[in-house]
C-alpha positions in Angstrom: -26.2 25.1 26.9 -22.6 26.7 26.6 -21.3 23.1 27.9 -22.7 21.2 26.0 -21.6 23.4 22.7 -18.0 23.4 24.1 -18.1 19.9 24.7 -19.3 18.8 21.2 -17.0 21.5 19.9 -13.9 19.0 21.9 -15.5 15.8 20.1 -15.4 17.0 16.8 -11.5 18.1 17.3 -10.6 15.1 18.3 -12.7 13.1 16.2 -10.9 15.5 12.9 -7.6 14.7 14.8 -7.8 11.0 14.9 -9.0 10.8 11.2 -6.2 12.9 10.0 -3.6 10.7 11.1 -5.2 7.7 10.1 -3.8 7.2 6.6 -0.3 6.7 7.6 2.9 8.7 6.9 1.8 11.8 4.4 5.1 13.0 1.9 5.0 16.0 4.0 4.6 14.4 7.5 7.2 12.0 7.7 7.2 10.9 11.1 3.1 10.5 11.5 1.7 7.5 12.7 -1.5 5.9 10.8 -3.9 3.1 10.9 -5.5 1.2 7.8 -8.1 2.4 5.4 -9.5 0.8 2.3 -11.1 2.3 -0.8 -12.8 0.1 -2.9 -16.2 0.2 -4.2 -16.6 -3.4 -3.9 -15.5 -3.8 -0.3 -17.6 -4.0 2.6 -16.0 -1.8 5.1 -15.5 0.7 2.0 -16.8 4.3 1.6 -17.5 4.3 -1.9 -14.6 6.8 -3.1 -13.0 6.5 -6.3 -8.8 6.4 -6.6 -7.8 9.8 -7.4 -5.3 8.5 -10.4 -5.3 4.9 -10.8 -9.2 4.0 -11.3 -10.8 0.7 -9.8 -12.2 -1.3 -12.1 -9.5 0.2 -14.9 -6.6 -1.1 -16.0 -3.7 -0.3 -13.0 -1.4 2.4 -14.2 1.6 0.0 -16.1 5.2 0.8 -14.7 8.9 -0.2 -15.8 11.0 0.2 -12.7 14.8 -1.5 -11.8 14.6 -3.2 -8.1 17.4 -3.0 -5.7 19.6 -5.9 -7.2 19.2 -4.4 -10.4 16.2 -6.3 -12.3 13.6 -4.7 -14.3 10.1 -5.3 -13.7 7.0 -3.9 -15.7 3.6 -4.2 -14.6 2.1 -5.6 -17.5 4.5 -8.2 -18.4 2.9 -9.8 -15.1 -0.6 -10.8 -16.1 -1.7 -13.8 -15.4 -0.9 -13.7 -11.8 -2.1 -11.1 -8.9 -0.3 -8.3 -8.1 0.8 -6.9 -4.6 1.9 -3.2 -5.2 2.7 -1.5 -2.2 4.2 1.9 -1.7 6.4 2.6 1.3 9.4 4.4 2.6 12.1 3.5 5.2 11.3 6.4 7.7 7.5 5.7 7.8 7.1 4.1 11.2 3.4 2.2 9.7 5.5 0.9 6.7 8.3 -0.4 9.0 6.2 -2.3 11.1 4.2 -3.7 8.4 7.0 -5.2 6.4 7.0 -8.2 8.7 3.5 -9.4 7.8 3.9 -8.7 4.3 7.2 -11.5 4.0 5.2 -13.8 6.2 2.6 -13.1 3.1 5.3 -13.3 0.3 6.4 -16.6 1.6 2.6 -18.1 1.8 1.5 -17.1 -1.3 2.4 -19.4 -4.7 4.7 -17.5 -6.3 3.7 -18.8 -9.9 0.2 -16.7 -9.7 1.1 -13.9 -6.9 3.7 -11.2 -7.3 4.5 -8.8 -4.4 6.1 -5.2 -5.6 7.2 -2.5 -3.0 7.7 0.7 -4.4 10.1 2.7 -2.7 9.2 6.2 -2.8 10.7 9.8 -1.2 13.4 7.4 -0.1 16.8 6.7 -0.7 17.8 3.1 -2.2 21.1 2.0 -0.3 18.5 2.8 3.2 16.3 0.6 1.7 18.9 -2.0 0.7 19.8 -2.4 4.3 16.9 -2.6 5.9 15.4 -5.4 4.0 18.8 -7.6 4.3 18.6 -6.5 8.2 15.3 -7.8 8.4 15.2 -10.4 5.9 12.9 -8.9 3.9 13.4 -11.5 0.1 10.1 -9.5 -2.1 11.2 -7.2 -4.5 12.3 -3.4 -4.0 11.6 -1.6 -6.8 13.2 2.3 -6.8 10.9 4.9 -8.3 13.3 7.9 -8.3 11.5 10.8 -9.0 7.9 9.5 -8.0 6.2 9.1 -11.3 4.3 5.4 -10.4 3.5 7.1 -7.0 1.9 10.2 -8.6 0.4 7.6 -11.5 -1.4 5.8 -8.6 -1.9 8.8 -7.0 -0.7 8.3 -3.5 -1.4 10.7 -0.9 1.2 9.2 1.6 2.7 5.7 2.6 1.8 2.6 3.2 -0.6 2.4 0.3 -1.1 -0.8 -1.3 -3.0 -1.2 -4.8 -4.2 -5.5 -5.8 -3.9 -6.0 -9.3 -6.0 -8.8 -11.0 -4.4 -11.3 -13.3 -6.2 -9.2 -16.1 -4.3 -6.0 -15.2 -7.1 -4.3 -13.3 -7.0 -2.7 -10.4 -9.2 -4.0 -8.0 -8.3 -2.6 -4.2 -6.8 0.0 -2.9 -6.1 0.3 1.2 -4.3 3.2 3.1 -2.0 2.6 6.1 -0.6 -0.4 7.5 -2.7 -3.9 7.4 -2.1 -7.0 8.9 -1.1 -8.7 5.3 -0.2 -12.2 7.3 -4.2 -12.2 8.6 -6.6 -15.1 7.0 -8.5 -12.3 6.4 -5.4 -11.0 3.7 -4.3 -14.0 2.3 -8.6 -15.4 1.6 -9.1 -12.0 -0.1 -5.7 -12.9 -2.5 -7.2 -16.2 -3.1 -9.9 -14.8 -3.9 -8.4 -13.2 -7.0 -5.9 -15.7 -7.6 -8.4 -18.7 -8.2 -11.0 -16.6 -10.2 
């Protein structure tokens, strides 16, 4: 009997341990290593949880933030075409290596309907300036100093990456890394861009 409560007792660490670090790189945790999550109502894989700030359904939380060459972007200036906002930082690992599917992305979708935002946050510019020109990264870099559109959305840690209809609502929301160069991604973006 005591075996089986000690080994029970071992599955339900473990299985508390591999949840926690599946969201991705927490503003605390810098270094932790995460896998994807979505929450979104609608979704099929989706448990059902509502965004802690930004509300699906609702209009997304509108911004006004310079990029790293310099050029102002706002959120709602953009309707009319589907929005990509994704939160990141240069020393989350997940973020790093899912920069590479998200240009492959970038470069598929039209960019007269789809818009791609990544929203540096905890980070410092000039880092993020080299990385993308080392890795050829061409979407834009937009610098939100002091956190506010990350606290607006609600973020929890990085990657996190909000879709954005072409009426200004906010319609998924996934944690961690994904594979944003998957059919799977790019039908989903389709989706909203053609409706």
């Amino acid at each position: 009997m005591q075996g089986k409560y000690l080994l029970r007792s071992i599955m339900i660490v473990l299985l508390l341990t591999a949840i926690g670090v599946g969201s991705g790189c927490s503003r605390e945790e810098k270094s932790s290593r995460g896998s994807e999550s979505a929450k979104n109502p609608s979704s099929a894989d989706a448990g059902g949880e509502a965004f802690s700030a930004a509300r699906w359904g609702q209009p997304a939380p509108d911004f006004e933030l310079l990029d790293i060459e310099g050029n102002l972007w706002k959120l709602s200036e953009l309707k009319g075409q589907v929005v990509f906002v994704n939160f990141w930082a240069t020393w989350c690992p997940p973020c790093r290596e899912e920069m590479p599917a998200m240009q492959e992305l970038y470069e598929t979708m039209p960019d007269d309907r789809f818009k791609m935002l990544a929203i540096l946050n905890n980070d410092d510019p000039n880092l993020a300036a080299i990385f993308a020109e080392k890795n050829g990264f061409e979407f834009p870099i937009l610098v939100d100093p002091a956190s506010e559109v990350g606290n607006a959305y609600g973020i929890t840690g990085v990657p996190e990456t909000y879709i954005v209809d072409k009426e200004g609502i906010l319609r998924q929301k996934y944690l961690g890394p994904r594979e944003w160069n998957s059919p799977k991604a790019r039908q989903m973006l389709m989706d909203y861009i053609n409706r």
